[in-house]
C-alpha positions as CSV (number, residue, x, y, z in Angstrom):
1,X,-23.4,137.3,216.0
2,X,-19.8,137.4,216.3
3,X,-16.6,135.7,215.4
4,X,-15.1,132.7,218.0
5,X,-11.2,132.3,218.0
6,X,-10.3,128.8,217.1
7,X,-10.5,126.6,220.2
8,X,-7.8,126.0,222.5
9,X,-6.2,122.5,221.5
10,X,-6.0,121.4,225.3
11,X,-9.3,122.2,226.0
12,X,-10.5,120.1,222.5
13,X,-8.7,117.5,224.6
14,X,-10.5,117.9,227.4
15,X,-13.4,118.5,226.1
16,X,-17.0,116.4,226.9
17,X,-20.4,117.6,226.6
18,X,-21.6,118.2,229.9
19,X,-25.0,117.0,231.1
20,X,-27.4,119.1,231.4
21,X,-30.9,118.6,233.0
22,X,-34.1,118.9,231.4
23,X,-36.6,121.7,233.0
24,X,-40.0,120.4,233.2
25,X,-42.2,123.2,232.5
26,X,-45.9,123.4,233.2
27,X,-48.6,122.3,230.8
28,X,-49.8,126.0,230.1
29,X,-48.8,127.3,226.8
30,X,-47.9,130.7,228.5
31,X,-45.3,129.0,230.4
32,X,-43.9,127.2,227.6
33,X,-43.3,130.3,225.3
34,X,-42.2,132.1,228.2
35,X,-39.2,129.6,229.1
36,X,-38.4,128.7,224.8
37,X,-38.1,133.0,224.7
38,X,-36.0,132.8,227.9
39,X,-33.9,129.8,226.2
40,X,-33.5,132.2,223.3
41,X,-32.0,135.1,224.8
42,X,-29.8,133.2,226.9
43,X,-28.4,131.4,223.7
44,X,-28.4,134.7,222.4
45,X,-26.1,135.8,225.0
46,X,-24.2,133.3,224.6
47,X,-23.4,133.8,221.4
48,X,-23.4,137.7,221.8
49,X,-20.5,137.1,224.3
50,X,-18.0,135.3,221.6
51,X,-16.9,138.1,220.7
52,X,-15.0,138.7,223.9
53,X,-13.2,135.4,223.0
54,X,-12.2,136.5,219.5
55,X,-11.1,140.2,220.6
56,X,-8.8,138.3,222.6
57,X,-7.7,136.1,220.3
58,X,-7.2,139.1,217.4
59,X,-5.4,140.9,220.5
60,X,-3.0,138.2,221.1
61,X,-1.7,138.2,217.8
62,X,-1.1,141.7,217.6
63,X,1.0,141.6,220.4
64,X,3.0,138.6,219.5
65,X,3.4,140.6,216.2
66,X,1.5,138.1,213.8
67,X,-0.8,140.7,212.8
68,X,-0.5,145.3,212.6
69,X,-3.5,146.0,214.2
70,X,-3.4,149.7,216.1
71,X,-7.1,150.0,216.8
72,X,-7.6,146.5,218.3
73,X,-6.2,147.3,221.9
74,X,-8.4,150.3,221.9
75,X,-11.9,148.5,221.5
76,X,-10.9,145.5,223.6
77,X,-12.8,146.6,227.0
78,X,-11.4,143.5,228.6
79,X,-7.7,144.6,229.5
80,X,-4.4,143.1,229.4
81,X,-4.8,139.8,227.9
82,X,-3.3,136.3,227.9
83,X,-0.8,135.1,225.5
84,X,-2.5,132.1,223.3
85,X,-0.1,129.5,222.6
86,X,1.7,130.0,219.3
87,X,-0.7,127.2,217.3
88,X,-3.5,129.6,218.7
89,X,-1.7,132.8,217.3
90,X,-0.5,131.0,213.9
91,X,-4.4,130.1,213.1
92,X,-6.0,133.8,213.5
93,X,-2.8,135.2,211.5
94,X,-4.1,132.8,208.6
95,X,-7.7,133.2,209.1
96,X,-7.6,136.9,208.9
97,X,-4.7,137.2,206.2
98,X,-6.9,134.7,204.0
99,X,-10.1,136.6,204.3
100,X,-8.0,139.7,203.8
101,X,-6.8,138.7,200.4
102,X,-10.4,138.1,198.9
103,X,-11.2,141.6,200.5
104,X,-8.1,143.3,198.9
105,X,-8.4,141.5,195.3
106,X,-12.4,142.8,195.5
107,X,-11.2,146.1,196.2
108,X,-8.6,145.5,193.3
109,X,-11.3,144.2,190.8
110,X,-12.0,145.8,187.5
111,X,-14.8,147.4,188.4
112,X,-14.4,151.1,188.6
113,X,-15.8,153.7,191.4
114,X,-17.7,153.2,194.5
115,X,-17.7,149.6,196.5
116,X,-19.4,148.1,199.3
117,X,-18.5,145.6,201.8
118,X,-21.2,144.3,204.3
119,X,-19.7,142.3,207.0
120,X,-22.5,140.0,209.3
121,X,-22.0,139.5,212.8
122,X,-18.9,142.3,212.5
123,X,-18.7,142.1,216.5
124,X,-15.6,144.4,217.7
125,X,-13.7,143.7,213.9
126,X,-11.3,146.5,213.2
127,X,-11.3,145.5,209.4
128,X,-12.7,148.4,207.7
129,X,-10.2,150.8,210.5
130,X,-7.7,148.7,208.5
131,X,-8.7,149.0,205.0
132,X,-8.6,152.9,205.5
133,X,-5.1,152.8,207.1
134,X,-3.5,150.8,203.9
135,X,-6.0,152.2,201.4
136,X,-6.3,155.9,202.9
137,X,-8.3,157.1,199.0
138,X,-10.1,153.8,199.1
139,X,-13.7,154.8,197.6
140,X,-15.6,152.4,199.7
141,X,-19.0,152.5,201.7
142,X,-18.8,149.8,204.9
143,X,-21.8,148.6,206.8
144,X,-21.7,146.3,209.9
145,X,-24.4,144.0,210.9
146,X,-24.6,142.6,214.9
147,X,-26.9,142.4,217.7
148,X,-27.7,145.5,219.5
149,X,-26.0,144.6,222.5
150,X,-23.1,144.1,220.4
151,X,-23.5,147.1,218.1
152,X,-23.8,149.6,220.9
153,X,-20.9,148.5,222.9
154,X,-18.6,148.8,220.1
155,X,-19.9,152.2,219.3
156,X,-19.7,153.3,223.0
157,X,-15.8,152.6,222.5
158,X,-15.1,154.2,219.3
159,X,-16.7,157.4,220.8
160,X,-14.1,157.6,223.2
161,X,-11.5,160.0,222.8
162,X,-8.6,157.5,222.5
163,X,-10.3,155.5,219.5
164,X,-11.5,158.5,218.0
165,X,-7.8,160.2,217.5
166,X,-6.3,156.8,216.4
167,X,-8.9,156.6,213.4
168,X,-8.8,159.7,212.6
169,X,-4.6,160.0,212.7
170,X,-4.3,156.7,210.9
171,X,-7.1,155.8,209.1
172,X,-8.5,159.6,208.2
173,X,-11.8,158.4,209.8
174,X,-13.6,161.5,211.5
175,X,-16.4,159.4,214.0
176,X,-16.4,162.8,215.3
177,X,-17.4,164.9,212.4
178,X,-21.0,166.5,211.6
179,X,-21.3,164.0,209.3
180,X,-21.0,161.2,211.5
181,X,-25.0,161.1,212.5
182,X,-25.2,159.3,216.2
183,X,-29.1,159.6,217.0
184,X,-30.9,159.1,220.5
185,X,-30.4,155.1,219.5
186,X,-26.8,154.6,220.6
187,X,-26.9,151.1,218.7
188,X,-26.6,153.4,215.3
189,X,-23.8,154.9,213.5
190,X,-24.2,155.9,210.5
191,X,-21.3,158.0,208.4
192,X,-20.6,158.8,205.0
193,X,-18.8,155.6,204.8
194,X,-19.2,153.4,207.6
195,X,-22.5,152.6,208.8
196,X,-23.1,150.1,211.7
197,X,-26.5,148.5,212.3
198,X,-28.2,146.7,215.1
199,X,-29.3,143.6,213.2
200,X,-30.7,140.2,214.3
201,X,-29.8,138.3,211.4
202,X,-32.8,135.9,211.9
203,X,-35.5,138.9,211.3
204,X,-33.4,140.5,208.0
205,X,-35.3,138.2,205.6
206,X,-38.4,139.4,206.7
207,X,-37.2,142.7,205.4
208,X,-38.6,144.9,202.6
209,X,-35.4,146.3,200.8
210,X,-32.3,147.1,201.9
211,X,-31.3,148.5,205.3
212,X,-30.5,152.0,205.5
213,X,-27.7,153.1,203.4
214,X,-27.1,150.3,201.7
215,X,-27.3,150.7,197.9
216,X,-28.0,148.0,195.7
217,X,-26.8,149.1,192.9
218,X,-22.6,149.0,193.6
219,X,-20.7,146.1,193.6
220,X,-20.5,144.3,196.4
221,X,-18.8,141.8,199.0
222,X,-20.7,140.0,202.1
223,X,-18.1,138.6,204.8
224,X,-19.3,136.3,207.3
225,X,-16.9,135.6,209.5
226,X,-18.2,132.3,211.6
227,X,-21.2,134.0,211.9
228,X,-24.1,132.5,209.6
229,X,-22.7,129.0,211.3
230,X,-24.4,129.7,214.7
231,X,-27.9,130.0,212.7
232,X,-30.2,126.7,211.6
233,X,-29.6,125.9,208.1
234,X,-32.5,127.2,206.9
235,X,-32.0,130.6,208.1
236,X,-28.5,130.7,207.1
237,X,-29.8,129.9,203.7
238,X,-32.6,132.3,204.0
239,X,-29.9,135.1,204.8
240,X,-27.9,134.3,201.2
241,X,-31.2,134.2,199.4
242,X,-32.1,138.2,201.2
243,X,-28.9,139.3,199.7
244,X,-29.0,137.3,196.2
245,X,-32.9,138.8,195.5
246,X,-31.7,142.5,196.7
247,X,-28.9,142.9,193.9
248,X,-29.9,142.3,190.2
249,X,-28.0,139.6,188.2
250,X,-26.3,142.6,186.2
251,X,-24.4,143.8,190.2
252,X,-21.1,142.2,191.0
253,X,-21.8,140.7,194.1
254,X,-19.4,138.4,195.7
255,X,-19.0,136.5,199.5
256,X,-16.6,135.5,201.5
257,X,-17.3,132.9,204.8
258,X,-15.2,131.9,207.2
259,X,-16.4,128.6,209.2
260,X,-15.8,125.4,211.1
261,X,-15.8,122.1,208.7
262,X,-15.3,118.4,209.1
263,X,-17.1,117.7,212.4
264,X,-17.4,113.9,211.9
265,X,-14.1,112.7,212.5
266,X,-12.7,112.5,216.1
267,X,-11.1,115.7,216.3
268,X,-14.3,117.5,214.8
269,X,-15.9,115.6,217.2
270,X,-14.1,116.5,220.1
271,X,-14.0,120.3,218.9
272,X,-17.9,120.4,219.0
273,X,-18.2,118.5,221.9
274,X,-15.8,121.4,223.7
275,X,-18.1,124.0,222.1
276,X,-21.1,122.7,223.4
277,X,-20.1,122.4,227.0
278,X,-19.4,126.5,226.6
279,X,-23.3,126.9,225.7
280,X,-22.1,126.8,221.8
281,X,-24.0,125.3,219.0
282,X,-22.9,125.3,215.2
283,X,-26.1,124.1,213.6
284,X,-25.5,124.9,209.9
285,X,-22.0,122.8,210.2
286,X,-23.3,119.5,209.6
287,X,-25.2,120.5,206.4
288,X,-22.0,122.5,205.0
289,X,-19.5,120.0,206.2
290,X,-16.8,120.0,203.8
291,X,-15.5,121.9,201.1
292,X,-17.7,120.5,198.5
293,X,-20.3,121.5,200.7
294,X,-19.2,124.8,200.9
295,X,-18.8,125.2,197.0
296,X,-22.0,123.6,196.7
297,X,-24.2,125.8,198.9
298,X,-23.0,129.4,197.9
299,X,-23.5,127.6,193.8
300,X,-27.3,126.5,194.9
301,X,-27.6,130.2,196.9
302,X,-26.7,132.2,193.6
303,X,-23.1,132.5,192.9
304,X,-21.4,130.4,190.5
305,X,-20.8,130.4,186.5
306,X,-24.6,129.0,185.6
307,X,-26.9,131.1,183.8
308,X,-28.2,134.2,184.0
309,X,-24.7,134.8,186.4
310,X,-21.8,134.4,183.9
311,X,-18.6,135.1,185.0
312,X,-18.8,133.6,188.6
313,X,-17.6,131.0,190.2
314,X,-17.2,129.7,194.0
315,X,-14.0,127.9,195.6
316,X,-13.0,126.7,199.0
317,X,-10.1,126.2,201.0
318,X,-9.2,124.9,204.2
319,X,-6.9,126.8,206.7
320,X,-4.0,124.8,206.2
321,X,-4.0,124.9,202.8
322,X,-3.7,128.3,203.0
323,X,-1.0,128.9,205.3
324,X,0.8,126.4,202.6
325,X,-0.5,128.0,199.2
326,X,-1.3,131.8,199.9
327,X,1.3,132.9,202.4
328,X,4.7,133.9,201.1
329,X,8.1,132.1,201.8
330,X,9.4,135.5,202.8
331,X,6.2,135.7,205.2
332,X,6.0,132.2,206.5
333,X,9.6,132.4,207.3
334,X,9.2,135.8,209.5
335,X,5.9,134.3,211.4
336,X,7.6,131.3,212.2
337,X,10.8,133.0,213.5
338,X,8.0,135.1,216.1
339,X,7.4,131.9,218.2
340,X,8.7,128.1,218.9
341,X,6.2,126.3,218.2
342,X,6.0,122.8,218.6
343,X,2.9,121.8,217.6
344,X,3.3,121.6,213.9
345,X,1.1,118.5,213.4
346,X,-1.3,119.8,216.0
347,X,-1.7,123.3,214.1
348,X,-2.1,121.0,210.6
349,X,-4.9,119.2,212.3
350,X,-6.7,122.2,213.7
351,X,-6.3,124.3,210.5
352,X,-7.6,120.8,208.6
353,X,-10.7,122.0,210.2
354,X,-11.5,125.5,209.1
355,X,-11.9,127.2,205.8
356,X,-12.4,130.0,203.7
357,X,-14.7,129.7,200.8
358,X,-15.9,132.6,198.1
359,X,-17.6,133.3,195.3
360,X,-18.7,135.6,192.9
361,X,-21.4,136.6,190.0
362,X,-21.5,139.4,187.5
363,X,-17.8,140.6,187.7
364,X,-15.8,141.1,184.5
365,X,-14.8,138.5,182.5
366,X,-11.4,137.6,184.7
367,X,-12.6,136.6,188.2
368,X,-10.2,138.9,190.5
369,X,-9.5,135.6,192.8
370,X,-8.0,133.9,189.8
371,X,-4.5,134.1,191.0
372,X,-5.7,132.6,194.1
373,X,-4.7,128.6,194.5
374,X,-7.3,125.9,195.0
375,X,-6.7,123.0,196.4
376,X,-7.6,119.5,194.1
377,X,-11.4,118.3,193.7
């Protein structure tokens, strides 16, 4: 599962759920089963195909200079692509500069040596490409977790020779070297330090152990990037509970999600409303609906300062109040100058409804996000 761009604010306007028809499918049971499985890979497409909209969006950005991103361009198989309006261009600057400072103060953390990062529904995300560029000595193992379909396009397009010389040139990453094992199963890569596996997030709780290459025993973020939001609650929840029973309480483990909140007002309503007439559903957003929601589920799924996990804790923050409270004067002052835009109160309203929350268990006894502001309870 991969990461939507925020919505277009005219089409939130514009947006209705469209009607659509029941199928009436014969009695027999074969039927039935046949058309639910047909349902679910449709839906699965569907969802599968979102991260076309957020390449674009991550794109756009780049080229309106919000974001430094080199190796974006080069796995977006779509071509040239459409300027989003500045309000557009302002929210995926924040979203990815907020996720990116819980990423850089994990890397930061006290903890010495060798540290993971999983990242669920990674899509085409050019994060860990990133991380190498700015941290070239980095001593970090990265695994990405998507649907097949998903998994083996992206490979297909770092194989090819203009992705390959840009990783290796700027973020010393050899996808070319012996030790960058690419089986007869072109959905796998698996590298010293960068593994990427075709996962169905729905199936990993059925799991004995880890996945391949991931080791259990080094600290340890999980992003999810508006990804866990697509699946029911109960197998959202199942997912953090898979990853909370894999590390002992004695592993720092820490998460960081990205997702939609506050769908019961009119402009939540209107923004699922517009997802739904795209085939979208968000069904773990009315159970995690706010931040206290947010705080609340990742302290009931593990992380947080009760026993046996001192030294944790989990916060949350919507979008605009980071844009407000983690972004620089210096740095709101040059993104500003890059575009007019004149939808301020538009972007508050939008950014009202999306936030980052993380948390953490077993790190030292200084949480490395306590720099970070929260907003009031």
């Amino acid at each position: 599962m991969s990461a939507p761009s925020i919505p277009n604010l005219n089409s939130l306007r514009r947006g209705a759920l469209r009607g659509r028809g029941k199928s009436h499918a014969a009695d027999s049971p074969d039927v039935c089963r046949s058309d639910s499985r047909r349902k679910q890979v449709n839906y699965d497409a569907v969802i599968q195909s979102t991260d076309d909209d957020a390449a674009t969006s991550r794109q756009s950005a780049v080229d309106a200079g919000y974001l430094e991103d080199p190796f974006a361009a080069l796995l977006h198989t779509s071509g040239p692509v459409s300027r989003r309006l500045p309000l557009m261009n302002r929210g995926t600057y924040v979203r990815t500069t907020g996720i990116d400072r819980v990423v850089d103060k994990f890397l930061s953390s006290a903890q010495g040596g060798r540290k993971q990062i999983i990242s669920l529904g990674a899509g085409s995300d050019t994060r860990f490409f990133r991380l190498k560029q700015k941290r070239r000595d980095v001593d970090l193992v990265y695994h990405e977790l998507d649907f097949e379909t998903n998994t083996r396009r992206k490979i297909a397009q770092m194989r090819s020779p203009a992705f390959a010389a840009a990783a290796k040139a700027q973020a010393g990453v050899d996808l070319r070297a012996e030790s960058a094992v690419s089986s007869q199963d072109t959905s796998v890569l698996v590298t010293s330090d960068y593994l990427i596996h075709p996962q169905d997030l729905r199936l990993l709780p059925k799991k004995e152990g880890p996945l391949t290459g991931i080791d259990v025993t080094l600290p340890t973020l999980i992003i999810s990037e508006c990804c866990l939001v697509y699946l029911p609650p109960d197998d959202a929840d199942a997912v953090l509970r898979y990853f909370l029973n894999l590390f002992s309480d004695t592993v720092p483990l820490a998460i960081v999600i990205y997702e939609p909140i506050r769908p019961h007002d009119s402009f939540g309503k209107t923004m699922i409303s517009n997802l739904a007439s795209r085939g979208l559903q968000l069904p773990t957003l009315e159970r995690y609906h706010d931040l206290k929601e947010q705080r609340g589920r990742l302290r009931t799924y593990g992380f947080g300062d009760e026993p046996p996990w001192s030294c944790g804790g989990a916060e949350a923050a919507d979008i605009d109040f980071i844009w407000q409270k983690w972004i620089s004067a210096e740095e709101k002052e040059r993104v500003e100058g890059l575009e007019w835009m004149d939808e301020v109160e538009e972007f508050v309203l939008l950014a009202k409804h999306y936030c980052v929350s993380w948390a953490w268990r077993g790190f030292a006894a200084e949480s490395p996000w306590k720099d970070l502001p929260i907003p009031p309870r």
